[in-house]
C-alpha positions as CSV (number, residue, x, y, z in Angstrom):
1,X,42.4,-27.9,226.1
2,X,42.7,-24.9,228.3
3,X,42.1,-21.2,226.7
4,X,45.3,-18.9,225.4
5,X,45.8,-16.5,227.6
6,X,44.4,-13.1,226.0
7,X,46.8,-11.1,224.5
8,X,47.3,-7.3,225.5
9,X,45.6,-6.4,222.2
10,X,42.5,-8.3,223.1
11,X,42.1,-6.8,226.4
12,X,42.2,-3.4,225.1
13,X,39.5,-4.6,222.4
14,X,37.2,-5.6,225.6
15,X,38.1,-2.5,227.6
16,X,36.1,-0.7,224.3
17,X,33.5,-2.6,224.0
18,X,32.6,-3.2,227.4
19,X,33.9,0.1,228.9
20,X,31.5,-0.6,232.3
21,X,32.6,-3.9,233.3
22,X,35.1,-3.2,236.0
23,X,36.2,-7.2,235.4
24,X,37.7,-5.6,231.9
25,X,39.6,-3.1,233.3
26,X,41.1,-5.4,236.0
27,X,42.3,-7.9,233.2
28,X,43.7,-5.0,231.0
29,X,45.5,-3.3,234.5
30,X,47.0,-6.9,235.1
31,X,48.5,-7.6,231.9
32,X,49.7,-3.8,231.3
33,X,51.8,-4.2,235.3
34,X,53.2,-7.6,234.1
35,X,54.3,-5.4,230.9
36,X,56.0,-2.8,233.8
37,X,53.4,-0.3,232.5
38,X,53.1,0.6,236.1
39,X,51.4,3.8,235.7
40,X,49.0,2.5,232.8
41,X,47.8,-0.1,234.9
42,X,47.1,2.3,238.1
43,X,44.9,3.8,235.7
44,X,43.2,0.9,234.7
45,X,42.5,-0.3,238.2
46,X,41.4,3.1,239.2
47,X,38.9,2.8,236.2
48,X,37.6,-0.7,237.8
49,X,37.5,0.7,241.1
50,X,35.5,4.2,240.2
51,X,32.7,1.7,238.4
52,X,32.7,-0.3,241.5
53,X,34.3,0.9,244.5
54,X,33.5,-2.7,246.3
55,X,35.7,-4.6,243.6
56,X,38.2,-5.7,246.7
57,X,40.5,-7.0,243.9
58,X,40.9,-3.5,241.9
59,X,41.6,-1.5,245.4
60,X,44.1,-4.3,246.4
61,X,45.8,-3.7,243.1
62,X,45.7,-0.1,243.0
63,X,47.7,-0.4,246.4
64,X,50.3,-2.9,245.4
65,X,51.1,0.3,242.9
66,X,50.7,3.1,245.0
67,X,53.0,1.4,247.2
68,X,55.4,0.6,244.9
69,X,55.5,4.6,243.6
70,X,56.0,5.7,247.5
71,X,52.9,7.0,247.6
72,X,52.5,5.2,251.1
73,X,49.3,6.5,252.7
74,X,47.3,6.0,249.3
75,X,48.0,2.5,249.4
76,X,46.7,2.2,253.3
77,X,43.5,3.2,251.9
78,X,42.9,1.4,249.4
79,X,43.9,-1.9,251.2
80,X,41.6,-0.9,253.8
81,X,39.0,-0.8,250.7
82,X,39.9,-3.7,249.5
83,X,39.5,-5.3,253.5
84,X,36.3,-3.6,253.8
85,X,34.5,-5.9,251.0
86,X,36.4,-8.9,251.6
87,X,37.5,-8.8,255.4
88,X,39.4,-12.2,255.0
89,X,41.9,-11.3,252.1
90,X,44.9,-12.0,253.5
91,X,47.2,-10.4,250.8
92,X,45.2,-7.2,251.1
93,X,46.0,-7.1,255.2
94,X,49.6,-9.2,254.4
95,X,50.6,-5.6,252.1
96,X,48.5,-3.2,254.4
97,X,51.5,-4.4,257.0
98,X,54.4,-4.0,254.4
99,X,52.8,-0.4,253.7
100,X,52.2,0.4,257.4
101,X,55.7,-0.7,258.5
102,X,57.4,1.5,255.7
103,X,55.4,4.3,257.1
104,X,57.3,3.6,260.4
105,X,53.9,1.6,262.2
106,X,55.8,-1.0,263.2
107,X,53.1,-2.2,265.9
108,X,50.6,-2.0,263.3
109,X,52.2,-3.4,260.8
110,X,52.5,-6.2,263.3
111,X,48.5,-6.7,264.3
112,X,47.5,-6.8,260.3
113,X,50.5,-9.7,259.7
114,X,49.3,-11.9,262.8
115,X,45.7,-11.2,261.3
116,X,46.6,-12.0,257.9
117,X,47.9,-15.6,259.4
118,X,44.8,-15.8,261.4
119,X,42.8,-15.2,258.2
120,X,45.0,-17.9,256.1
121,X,47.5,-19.7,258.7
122,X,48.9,-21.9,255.1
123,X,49.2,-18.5,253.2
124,X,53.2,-18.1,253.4
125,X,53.4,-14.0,252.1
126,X,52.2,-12.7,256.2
127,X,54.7,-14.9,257.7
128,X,57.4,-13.5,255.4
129,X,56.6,-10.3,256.1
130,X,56.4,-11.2,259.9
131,X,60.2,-12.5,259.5
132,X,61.3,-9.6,257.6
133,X,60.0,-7.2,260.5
134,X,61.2,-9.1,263.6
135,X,64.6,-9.5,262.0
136,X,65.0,-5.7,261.1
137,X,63.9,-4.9,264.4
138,X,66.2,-7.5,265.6
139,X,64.4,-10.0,267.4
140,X,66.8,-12.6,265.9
141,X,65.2,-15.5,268.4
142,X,61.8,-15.1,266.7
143,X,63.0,-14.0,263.6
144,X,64.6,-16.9,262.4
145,X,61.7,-19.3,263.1
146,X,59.7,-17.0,260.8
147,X,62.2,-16.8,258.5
148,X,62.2,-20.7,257.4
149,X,58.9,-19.3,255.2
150,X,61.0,-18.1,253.1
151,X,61.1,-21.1,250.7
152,X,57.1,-21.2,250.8
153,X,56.9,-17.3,249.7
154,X,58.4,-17.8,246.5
155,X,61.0,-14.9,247.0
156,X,64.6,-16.8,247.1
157,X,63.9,-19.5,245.0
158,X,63.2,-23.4,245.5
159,X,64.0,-25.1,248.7
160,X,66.4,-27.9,247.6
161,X,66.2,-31.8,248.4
162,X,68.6,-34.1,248.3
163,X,67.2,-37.7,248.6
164,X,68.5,-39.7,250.9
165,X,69.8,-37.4,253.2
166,X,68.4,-35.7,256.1
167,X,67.5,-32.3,256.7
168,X,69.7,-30.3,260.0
169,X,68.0,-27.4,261.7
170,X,69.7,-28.3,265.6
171,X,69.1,-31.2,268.1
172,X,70.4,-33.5,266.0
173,X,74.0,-34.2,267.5
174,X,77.2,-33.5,264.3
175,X,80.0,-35.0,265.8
176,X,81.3,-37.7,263.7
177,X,79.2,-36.5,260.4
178,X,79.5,-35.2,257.3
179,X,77.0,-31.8,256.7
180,X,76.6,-30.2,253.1
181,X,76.1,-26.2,254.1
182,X,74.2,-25.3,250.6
183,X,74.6,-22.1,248.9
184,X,71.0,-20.0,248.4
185,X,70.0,-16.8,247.5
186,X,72.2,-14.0,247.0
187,X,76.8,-13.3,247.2
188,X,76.4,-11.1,249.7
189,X,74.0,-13.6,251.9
190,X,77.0,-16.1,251.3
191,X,79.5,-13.6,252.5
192,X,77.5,-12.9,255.7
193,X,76.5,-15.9,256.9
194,X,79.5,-17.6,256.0
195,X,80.5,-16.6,260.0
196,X,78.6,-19.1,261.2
197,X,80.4,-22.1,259.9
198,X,83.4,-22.2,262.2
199,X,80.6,-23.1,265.0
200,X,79.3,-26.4,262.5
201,X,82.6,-27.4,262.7
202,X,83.0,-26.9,266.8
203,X,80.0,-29.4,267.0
204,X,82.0,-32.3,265.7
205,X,81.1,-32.2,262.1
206,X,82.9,-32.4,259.0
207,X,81.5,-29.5,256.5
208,X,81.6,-29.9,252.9
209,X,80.5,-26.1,251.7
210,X,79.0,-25.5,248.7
211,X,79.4,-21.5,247.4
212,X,78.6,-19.8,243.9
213,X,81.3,-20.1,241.5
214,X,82.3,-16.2,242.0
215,X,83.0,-17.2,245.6
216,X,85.0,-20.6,245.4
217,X,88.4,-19.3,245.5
218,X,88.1,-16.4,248.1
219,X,86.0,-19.4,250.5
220,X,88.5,-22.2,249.7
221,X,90.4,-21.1,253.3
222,X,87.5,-20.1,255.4
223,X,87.7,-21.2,258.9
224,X,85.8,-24.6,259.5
225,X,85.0,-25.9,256.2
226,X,86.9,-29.4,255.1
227,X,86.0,-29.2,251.6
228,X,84.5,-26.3,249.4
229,X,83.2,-26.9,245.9
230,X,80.9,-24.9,243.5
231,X,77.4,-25.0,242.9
232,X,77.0,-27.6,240.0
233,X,80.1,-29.6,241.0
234,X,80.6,-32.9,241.9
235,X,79.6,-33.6,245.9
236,X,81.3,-35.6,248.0
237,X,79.5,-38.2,250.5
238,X,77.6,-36.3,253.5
239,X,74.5,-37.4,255.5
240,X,73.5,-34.4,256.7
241,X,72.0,-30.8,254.9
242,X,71.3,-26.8,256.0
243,X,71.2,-24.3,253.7
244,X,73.5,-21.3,254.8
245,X,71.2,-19.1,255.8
246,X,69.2,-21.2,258.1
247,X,72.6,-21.5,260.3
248,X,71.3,-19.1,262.7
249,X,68.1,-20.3,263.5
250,X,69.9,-24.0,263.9
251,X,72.9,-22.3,266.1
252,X,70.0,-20.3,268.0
253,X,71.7,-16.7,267.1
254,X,70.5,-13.7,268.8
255,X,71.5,-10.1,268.2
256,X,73.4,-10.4,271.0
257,X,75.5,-13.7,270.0
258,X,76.1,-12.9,266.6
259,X,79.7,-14.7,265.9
260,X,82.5,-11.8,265.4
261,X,86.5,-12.9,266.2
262,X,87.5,-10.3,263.7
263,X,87.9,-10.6,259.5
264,X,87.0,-14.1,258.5
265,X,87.6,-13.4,254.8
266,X,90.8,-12.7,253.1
267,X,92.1,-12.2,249.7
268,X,94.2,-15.3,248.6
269,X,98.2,-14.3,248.8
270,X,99.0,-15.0,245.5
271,X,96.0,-12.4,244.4
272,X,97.2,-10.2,246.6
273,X,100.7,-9.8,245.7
274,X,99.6,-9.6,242.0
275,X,96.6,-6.8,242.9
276,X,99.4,-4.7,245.2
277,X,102.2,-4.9,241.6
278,X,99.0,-3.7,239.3
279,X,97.9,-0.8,241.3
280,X,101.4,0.1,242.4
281,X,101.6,1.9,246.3
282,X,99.4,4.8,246.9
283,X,100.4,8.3,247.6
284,X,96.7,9.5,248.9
285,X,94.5,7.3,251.2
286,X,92.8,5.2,249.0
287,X,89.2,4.5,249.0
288,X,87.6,1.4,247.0
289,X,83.3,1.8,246.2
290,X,80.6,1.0,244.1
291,X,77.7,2.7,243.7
292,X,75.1,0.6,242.3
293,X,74.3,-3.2,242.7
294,X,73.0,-6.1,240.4
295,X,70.2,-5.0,238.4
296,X,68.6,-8.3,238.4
297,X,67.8,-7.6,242.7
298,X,64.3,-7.3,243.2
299,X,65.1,-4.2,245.5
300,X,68.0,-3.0,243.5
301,X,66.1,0.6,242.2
302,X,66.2,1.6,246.3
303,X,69.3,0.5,247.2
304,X,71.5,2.1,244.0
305,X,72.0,5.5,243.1
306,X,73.1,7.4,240.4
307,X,77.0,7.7,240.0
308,X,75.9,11.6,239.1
309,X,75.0,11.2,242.8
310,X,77.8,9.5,244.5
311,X,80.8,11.8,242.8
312,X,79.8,14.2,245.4
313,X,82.0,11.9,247.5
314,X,85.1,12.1,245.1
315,X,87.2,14.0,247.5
316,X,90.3,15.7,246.0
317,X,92.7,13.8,248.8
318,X,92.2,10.5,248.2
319,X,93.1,8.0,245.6
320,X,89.2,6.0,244.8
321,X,89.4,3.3,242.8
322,X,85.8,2.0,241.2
323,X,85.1,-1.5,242.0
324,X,81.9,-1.2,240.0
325,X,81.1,-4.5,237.6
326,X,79.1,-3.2,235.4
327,X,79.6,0.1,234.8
328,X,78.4,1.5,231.6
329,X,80.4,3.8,229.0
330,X,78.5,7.4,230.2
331,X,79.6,5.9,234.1
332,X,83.0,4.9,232.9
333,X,83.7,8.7,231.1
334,X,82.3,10.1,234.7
335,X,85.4,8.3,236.2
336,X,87.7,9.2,233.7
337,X,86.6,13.0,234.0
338,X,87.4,12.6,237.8
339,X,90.2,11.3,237.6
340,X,89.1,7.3,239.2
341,X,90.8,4.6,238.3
342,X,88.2,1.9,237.2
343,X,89.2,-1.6,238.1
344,X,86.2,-3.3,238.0
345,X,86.1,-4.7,234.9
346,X,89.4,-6.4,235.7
347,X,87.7,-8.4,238.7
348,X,87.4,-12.2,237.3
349,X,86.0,-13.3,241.2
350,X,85.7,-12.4,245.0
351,X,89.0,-13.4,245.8
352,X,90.6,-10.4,242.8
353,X,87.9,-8.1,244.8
354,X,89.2,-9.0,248.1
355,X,92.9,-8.3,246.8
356,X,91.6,-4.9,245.5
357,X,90.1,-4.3,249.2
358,X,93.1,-5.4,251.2
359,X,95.2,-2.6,249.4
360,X,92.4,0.3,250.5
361,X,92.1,2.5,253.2
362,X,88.7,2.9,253.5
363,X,85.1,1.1,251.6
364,X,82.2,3.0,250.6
365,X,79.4,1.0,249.2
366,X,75.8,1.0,248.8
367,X,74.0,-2.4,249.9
368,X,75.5,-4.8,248.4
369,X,77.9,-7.6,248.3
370,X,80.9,-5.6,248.1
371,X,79.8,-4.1,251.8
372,X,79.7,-7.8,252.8
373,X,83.2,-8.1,252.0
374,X,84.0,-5.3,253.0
375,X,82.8,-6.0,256.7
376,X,83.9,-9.8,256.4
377,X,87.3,-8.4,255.8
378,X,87.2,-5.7,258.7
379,X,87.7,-2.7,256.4
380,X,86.8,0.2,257.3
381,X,83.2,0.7,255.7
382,X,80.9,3.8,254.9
383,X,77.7,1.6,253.7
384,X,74.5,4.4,252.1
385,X,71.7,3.0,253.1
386,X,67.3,3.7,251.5
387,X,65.4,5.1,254.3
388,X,63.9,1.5,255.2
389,X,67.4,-0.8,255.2
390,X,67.0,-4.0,254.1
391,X,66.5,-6.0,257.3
392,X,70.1,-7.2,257.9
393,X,71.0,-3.5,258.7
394,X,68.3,-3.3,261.4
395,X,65.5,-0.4,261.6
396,X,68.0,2.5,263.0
397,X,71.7,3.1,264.1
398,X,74.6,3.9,262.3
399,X,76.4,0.8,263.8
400,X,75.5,-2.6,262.5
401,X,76.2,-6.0,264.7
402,X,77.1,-8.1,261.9
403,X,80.5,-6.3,261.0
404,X,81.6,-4.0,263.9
405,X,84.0,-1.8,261.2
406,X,80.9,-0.7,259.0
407,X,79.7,2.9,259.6
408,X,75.9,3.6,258.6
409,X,74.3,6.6,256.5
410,X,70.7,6.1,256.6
411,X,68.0,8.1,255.0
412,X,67.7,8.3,251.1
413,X,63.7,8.6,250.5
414,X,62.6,6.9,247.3
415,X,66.4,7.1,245.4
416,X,66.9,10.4,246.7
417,X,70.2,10.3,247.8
418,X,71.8,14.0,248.2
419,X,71.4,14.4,251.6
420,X,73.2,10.8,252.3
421,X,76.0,11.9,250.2
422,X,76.4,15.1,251.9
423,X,76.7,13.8,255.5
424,X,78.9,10.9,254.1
425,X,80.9,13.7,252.0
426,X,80.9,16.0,255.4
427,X,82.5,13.0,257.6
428,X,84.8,12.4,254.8
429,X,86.5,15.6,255.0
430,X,89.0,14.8,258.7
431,X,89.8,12.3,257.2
432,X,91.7,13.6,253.8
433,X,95.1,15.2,254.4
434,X,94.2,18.2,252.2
């Protein structure tokens, strides 16, 4: 019968009695981080780390925080202390990349990954890391290679199996079968990479497309899928499987070849018709955003800003309507006291937010799946960007390849956002009749 796992109680209760074993305050650091007592468990790693400065584990740890509060160059160093004792820890040199490349050492960043494989070529975290660089720096060709680690890295969830059906990453010839493209990971990954499908299609096969349920009416007309049903429905008869977002790396995307006809997304007539009576015809150009994103996204504290923040962008000549899901009551008075009409509470799926967006002159959005769909619809779109973009938006530019309408504001340093606003705010001004 295996041991309970201590309780915070109990490791505070060691900590006092054993005050000099740096083991204690490792334990205690651990459980007060899993807790999000962030800055109590620097502490506590610092404590192990003063008794021994050797303990590789406690340095490693004080860096995954330091890195986590900004405080970049800190956690270089105490990954290199943590490399110094145990020159083979692969985390430690997988994180001393993630730190480096944030600091803008791309090269760098890119020696410690390959070293970190080369340390442990079956530890998954380096070659995630590897992906995520080459992709933002778009080297699509290697990228997507790299990319297939995802699964093994534990960030987007379990790879799924379905027995008795084969697995398609390319070569093997479609024409004449039947290929399940699975949904993964995110609405705005969905939204994306749903521009890939047509070209399944072109190779012969019959695609049955599975999508979250938010997503199934806006995707039941997009180009090249046969049939499209919800995750947890029924599936029809296929032989062959890809996840969406391993369509590029089976296609062979680059940068360069990146599938773009024009908007591949539309809102549904009937939504359409019903949005344009609700809202009634503007008299002002009218400009749909959000300001925040799920809460549940791992990144989601440097990608959202505070709506506090964003009203700098409520410019007197224009009609904005706030797409925003979930708002909360202080966010919602904000609105009112601007005069913004607040329809996103109203939004029961994609296809009412793609009605919303057809009736809009212009999109501004932070990163998230409104911007998708946005860009999959050819709006005109104002995206604010964190200083390091996820790696969809590549490392710099303010164009992005994926949807050729988007404009880019980079440049918001740990959720400091004014200076974003205020070019987005400046650019805004030609563009409002008074």
């Amino acid at each position: 019968m295996s041991a309970a796992t201590p309780t915070l109680g109990e490791l505070e209760a060691a900590v006092r009695r054993h005050p000099r074993q740096p083991q204690n305050w490792l334990q205690l650091g651990l459980a007060l981080n899993a807790a999000s007592r962030s800055a109590q468990a620097l502490e506590c790693f610092e404590q192990a780390a003063a008794l021994d400065p050797g303990f590789a584990q406690a340095q490693y740890n004080c860096g995954v925080i330091l890195y986590h509060h900004g405080r970049l160059e800190e956690a270089v160093t105490r990954y290199h202390a943590a490399l110094a004792r145990q020159p083979q820890f692969h985390l430690a040199r997988s994180n001393l990349g993630v730190a480096l490349e944030a600091m803008g050492e791309t090269e760098a960043a890119m020696v410690a990954y390959d070293a970190a494989i080369t340390d442990d070529p079956n530890a998954a975290s380096p070659y995630w890391n590897k992906a995520l660089l080459l992709l933002r720096n778009g080297n699509y060709a290697e990228g997507w290679r790299y990319y297939e680690w995802r699964w093994s890295a534990g960030r987007v969830g379990q790879r799924r199996e379905f027995p008795g059906k084969r697995p398609w990453l390319g070569g093997v010839p479609l024409r004449g079968k039947t290929i399940l493209l699975h949904a993964e990971q995110g609405l705005g990954d969905m939204i994306q990479f749903a521009r890939f499908i047509p070209q399944v299609a072109a190779l012969g096969a019959k695609v049955v497309l599975e999508c979250f349920t938010p997503l199934t009416a806006l995707f039941q007309n997009v180009a090249g899928a046969e049939v499209v049903v919800g995750v947890g429905d029924p599936l029809p008869v296929f032989e062959l499987y890809c996840p969406l977002m391993s369509l590029p790396l089976a296609l062979g995307a680059t940068l360069e070849s990146i599938p773009w006809t024009g908007a591949y997304l539309g809102a549904p007539p009937e939504r359409l018709a019903a949005w344009r009576e609700r809202l009634g015809a503007p008299r002002r150009p009218r400009v749909g955003f959000v300001w925040k994103g799920n809460p549940r996204h791992e990144g989601d504290s440097a990608r959202s800003m505070p709506l506090a923040v964003f009203k700098g962008l409520l410019h007197a000549g224009a009609e904005f309507l706030s797409l925003q899901k979930n708002a909360t009551d202080a966010e919602r008075a904000l609105l009112d006291e601007h005069g913004v009409k607040h329809v996103g509470h109203l939004l029961e799926d994609f296809a009412d937010t793609a009605a919303v967006l057809e009736t809009c002159d212009q999109v501004i959005s932070v990163d998230t799946s409104l911007a998708h769909l946005a860009g999959a619809m050819a709006k005109p779109l104002w995206v604010l960007l964190p200083e390091r973009a996820d790696w969809r938006w590549l490392k710099e530019g303010e164009t992005s390849p994926w949807y050729p309408t988007a404009r880019l504001f980079r440049g918001a340093r740990q959720g400091q956002w004014e200076d974003v606003v205020e070019r987005a705010a400046a650019a805004m001004q030609p563009l409002m009749p008074f």
